[in-house]
N, C-alpha and C positions, 0 to 999 in steps of 0.2 A: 504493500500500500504506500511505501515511502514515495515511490516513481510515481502517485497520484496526484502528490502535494500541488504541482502546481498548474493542474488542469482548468483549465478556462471550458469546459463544456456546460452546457446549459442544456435542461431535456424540458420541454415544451409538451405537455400530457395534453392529447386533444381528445376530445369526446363529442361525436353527434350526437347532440340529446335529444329527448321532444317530453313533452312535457306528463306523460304515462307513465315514463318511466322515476321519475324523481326521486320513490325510493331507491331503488337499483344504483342511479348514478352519484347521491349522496355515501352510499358505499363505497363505493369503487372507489371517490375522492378522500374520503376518510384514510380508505386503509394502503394509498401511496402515501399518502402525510407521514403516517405508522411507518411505512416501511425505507422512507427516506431517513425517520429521525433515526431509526435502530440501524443503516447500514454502517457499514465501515466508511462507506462512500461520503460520508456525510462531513461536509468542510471542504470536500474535493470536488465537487459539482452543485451546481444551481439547478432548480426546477420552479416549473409554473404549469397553473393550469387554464385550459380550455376550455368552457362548455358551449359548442358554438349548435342555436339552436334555427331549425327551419323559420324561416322569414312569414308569420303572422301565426305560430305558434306562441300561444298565451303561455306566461309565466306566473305563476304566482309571488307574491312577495313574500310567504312564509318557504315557499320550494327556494330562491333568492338566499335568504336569510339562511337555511341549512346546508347551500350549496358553499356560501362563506366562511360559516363554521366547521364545515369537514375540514375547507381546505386551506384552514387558518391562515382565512384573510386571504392567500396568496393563488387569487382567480382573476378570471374575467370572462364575462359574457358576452357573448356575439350571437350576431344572427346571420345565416347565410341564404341566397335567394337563389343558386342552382338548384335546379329539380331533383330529387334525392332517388324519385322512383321505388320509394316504399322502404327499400331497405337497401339503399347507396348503390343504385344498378341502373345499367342503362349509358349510352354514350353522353349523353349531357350531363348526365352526375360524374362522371368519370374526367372528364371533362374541367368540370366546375372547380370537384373536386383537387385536382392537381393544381388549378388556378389560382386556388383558396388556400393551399400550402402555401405555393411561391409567395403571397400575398402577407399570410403571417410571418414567413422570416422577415420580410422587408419590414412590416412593424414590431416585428423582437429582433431588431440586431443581435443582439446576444446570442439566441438560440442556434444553438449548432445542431439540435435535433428536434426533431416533431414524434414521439411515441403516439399514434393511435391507437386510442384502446376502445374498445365498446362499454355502454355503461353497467353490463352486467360482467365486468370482468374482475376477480379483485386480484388484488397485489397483496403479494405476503415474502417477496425478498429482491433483492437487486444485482445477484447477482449477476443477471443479461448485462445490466448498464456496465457492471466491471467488464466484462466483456467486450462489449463497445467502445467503452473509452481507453482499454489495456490495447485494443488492434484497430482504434479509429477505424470502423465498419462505415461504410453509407450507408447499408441494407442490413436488414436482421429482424428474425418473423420467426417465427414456427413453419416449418416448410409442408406443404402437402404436394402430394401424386394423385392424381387419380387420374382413371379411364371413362370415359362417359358413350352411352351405347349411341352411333347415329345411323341412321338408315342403311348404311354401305357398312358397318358392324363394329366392333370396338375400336375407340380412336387412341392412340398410345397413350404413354403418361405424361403430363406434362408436372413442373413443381411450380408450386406459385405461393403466396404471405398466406396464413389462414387470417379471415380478415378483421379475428376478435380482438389483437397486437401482433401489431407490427411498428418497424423503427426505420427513418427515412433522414437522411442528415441535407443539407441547406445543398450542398453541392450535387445530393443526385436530383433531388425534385428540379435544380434548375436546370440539368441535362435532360430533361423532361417535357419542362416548360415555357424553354427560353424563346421558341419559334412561338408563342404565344397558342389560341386557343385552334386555330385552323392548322397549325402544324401538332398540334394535337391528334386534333381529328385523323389527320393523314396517315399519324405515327399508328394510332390505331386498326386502321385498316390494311397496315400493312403487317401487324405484328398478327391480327386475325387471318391475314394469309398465312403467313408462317405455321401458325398451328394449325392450318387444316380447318381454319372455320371451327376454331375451337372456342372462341372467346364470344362467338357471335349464335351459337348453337343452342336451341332451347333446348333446358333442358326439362326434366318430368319436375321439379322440384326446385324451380327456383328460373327469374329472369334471363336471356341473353345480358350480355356484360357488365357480370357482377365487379367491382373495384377492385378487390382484392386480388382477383388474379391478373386484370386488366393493368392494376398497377405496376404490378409485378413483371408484367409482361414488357409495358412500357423500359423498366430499367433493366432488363435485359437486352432490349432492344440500343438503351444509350453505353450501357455498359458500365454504366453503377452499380449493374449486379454482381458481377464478377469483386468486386471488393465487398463482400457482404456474408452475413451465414444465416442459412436457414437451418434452424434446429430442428431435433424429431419432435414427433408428440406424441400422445396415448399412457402409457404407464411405465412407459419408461425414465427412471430417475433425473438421466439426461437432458432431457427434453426439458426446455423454460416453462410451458404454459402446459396443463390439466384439464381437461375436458367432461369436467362432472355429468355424466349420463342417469336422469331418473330411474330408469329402464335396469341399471345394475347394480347401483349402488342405493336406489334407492330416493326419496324425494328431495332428502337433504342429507348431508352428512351426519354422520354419530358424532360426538364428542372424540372417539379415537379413530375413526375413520379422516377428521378434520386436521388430529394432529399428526398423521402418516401423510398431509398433502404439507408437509410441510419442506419437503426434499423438491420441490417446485415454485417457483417465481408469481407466477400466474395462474388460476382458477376462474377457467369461464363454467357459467351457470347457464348459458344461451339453453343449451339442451333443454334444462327445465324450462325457459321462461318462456320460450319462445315455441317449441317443439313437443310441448307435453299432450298430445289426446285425449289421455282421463281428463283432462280441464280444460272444458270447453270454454270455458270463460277468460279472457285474458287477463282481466283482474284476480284472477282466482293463481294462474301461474305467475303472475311477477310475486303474490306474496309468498310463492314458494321458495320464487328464486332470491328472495329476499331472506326468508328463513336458511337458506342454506350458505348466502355472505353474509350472515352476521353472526352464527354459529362459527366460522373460520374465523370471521374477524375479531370475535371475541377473545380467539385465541394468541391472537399476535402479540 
C-alpha cells in the first residue's frame, strides 16, 4: 500500500436511478461510504457520487434527504434526457449514454474514473479499485460469454461488462466519444457487423442493444479494451461481483450465508428484484431485494 500514497485517482460512482427504486439505491450508497471508510484505500483515492435521474422523473424530498445521508453529504443529483429505453437499451441510450460520461469528466476534472453500478448493487470491499489503481486499467467489469440462438443456429461467444458494475477511466470513454454522437452511431454499426449482428439481434429476453455489451463493444472497437480486465463471476472466490439468485439461495441471504459473501467486492440483488415470478408485484420484489442488502449491509 506504500506505492498508493501518492495517487491522485478519483472514482466517480454513477447510478441511473428512477424514482421506485429509492430504497434499493439509498443502499447501495450507504454501503460504498462503508466500504471506502474500512478500505486500506482510504487516504489514497477520492470518491463521489452520482445519482443521475430520467428527465421528468419526480423526486421526493424525503428520497433527496436519504440519498444525502447515505452518502455523507458527498453526492449530487442530475437529470439526464437521452431515452433510457426501459432499462438503458436501444441505440439512443447507448448513445446518450456515452455522451453523458464524456460530459461528466469535463465537469469533474478530477475524476479519472466513472464506476457504474446499478442501484440494486451493494459494495462490501474494494479490493477491484486496488486493482485498478495498482495497473491503471481503463476497463474493468465482470466479464461475460454467452451464445445467443439466431435463426441460422448458435452464434459464438462473444465477452462483454455484465452491466450491474463496471469501470470506464476518462481516456477510454473519450476514445469512444470524441467523433461526437454521429461517429457514434457509425462506431456502432460497424462493431454490430463484426459480431455477426450480434449486438443488434433480438433476443427472447431482453431488447436489441443493451449498453453493456454495446459499450463494451465500443472499446474494443477503440482499443481501451485491450488495457482492461474483465473478471469471472458466479461462485467463484475470484470473481469481484456475486450474483444472489432467489431461485438457490433463497429470497435473501441467512445471516451466514451473508457473511460467506464476504470473499466478494460486489453483490447484485437484480435477480431478486427485478427477475422474481413468485412476485408478481414489483413492489412486492424490491422489498425483497431490499431485505436481502441490508441483511449484508448490516454486516459490514
Amino acid at each position: 500500500m506504500q506505492a498508493l500514497k501518492n495517487l491522485t485517482m478519483h472514482f466517480l460512482f454513477l447510478t441511473f436511478g428512477c424514482s421506485r427504486d429509492e430504497g434499493l439505491a439509498t443502499l447501495s450508497l450507504e454501503s460504498v461510504e462503508r466500504a471506502m471508510q474500512n478500505s486500506p484505500l482510504s487516504g489514497s483515492i477520492s470518491h463521489s457520487h452520482i445519482v443521475a435521474y430520467d428527465q421528468g422523473d419526480l423526486l421526493s424530498s424525503r428520497a433527496i434527504e436519504r440519498y444525502k445521508s447515505a452518502a455523507s453529504g458527498n453526492l449530487k443529483l442530475d437529470y439526464t434526457s437521452f431515452p433510457r429505453g426501459g432499462t438503458l437499451d436501444g441505440v439512443d441510450c447507448v448513445v446518450g449514454q456515452v455522451l453523458y460520461y464524456q460530459q461528466l469528466f469535463k465537469d469533474n476534472p478530477k475524476a479519472t474514473h466513472i464506476v457504474k453500478k446499478d442501484s440494486d448493487v451493494l459494495m462490501r470491499g474494494t479490493r477491484f479499485l486496488l486493482d485498478i489503481a495498482e495497473s491503471a486499467y481503463d476497463t474493468y467489469g465482470a466479464g461475460i460469454t454467452k451464445k445467443i440462438m439466431r435463426p441460422e443456429g448458435w452464434a459464438p461467444l462473444y465477452p462483454f461488462f455484465a452491466g450491474m458494475c463496471y469501470t470506464v477511466s476518462r481516456k477510454a470513454i473519450e476514445s469512444i466519444a470524441k467523433g461526437g454522437e454521429e461517429a457514434i452511431r457509425d462506431a456502432l454499426v460497424s462493431v454490430d457487423r463484426d459480431s455477426g449482428g450480434y449486438l443488434s439481434f433480438q433476443r427472447d429476453r431482453g431488447p436489441r442493444w443493451p449498453e453493456d455489451e454495446c459499450v463494451y463493444w465500443l472499446l474494443r472497437k477503440s482499443g481501451a479494451a485491450k488495457n482492461g480486465r474483465l473478471m469471472p463471476m458466479g461462485e467463484d472466490p475470484a470473481g469481484y461481483i456475486y450474483r444472489w439468485d432467489y431461485s438457490n439461495g433463497g429470497l435473501y441471504p441467512t445471516d451466514e450465508q451473508a457473511e460467506g459473501l464476504r470473499v466478494f467486492d460486489l453483490i447484485d440483488f437484480g435477480k431478486t428484484c427485478a427477475l422474481a415470478p413468485d412476485f408478481p408485484e414489483r413492489k412486492d420484489r424490491l422489498l425483497v431485494a431490499q431485505a436481502g442488502m441490508r441483511r449484508c449491509l448490516d454486516l459490514m
